[in-house]
C-alpha positions as CSV (number, residue, x, y, z in Angstrom):
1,X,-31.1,16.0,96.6
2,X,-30.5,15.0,100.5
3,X,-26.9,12.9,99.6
4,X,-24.7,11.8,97.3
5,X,-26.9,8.3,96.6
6,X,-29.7,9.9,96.5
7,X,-30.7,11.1,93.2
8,X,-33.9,11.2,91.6
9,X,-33.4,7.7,89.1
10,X,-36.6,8.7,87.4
11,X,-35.9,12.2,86.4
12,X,-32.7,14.4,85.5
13,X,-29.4,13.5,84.9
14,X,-30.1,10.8,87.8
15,X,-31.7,9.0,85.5
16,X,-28.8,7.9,83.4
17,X,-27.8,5.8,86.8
18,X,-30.3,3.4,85.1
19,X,-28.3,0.7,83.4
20,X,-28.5,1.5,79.8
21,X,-29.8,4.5,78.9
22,X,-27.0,6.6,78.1
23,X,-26.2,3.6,75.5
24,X,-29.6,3.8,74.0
25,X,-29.1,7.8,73.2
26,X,-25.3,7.4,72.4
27,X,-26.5,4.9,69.5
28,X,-29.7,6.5,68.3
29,X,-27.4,9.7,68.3
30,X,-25.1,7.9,65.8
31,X,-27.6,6.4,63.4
32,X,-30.3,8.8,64.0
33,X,-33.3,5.9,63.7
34,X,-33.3,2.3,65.2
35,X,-35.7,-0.2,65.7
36,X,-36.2,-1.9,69.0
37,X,-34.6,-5.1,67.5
38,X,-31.6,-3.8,66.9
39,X,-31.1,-2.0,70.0
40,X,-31.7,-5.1,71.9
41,X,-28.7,-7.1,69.7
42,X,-26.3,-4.5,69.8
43,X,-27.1,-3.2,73.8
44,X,-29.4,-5.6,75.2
45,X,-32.2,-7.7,75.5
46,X,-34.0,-8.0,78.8
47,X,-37.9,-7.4,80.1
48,X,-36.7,-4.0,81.3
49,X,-35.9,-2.4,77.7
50,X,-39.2,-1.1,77.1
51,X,-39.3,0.9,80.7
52,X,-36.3,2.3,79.6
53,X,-37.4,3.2,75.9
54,X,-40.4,4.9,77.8
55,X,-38.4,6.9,80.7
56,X,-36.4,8.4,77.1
57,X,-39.5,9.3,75.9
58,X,-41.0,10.6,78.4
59,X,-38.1,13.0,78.6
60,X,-38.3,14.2,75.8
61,X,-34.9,12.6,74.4
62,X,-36.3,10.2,71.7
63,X,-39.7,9.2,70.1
64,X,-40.9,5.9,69.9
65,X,-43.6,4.7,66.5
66,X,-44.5,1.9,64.2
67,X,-43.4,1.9,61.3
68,X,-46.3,1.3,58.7
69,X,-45.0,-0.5,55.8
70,X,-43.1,-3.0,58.2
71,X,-44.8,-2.7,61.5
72,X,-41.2,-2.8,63.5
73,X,-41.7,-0.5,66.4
74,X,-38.6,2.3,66.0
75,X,-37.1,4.7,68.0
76,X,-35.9,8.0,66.9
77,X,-33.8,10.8,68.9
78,X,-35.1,14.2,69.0
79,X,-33.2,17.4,69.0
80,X,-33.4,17.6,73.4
81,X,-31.6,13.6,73.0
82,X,-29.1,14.8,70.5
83,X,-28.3,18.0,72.6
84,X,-28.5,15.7,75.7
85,X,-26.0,13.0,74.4
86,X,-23.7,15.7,72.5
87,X,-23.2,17.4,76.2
88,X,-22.7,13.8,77.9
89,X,-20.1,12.8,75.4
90,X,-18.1,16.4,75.9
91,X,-18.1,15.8,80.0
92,X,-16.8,12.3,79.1
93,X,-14.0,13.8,76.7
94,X,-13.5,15.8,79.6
95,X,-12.9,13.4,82.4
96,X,-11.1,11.3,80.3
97,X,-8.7,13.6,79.5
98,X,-9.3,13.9,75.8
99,X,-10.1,17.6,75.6
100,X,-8.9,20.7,77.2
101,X,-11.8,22.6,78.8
102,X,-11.6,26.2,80.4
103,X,-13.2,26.2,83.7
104,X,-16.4,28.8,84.5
């Protein structure tokens, strides 16, 4: 990192400066399993979804397939995205106030 603005948007926790993604994981954390429809009604539906579904995946934070008996593409979280989005939502806690936190 050479400044402040100038994280990596493709990798890391830079990543999440991508308009988004943290809401993809927070609601595949809470129902486990969603298809690509129903993240686009309940987050969004623009041309740049996909990129983002694929910049999860390729992180290792959820897994993308068809399902065979009604062809909808889903998207599942995997143990990393759980772990990921459990850790996010305890800094949040944090800066909001909501939980007392020793420091390191």
């Amino acid at each position: 990192m050479t400044g402040y603005g100038a994280w990596d948007t493709d990798a890391g926790l830079g990543m999440f400066q991508k308009k988004h993604l943290f809401a993809i994981l927070a609601m595949l954390n809470e129902k486990g399993v969603c298809t690509r429809m129903e993240i686009y009604e309940t987050i969004a539906n623009n041309d740049r979804m996909p990129d983002k579904f694929a910049m999860l995946e390729q992180a290792g934070l959820i897994k993308q397939y068809r399902d065979p008996n009604t062809r909808a593409m889903k998207l599942e979280i995997t143990p990393k995205g759980k772990d990921v989005t459990i850790r996010l939502l305890e800094v949040d806690s944090i800066i909001r106030g909501n939980e007392r936190h020793d420091p390191i």
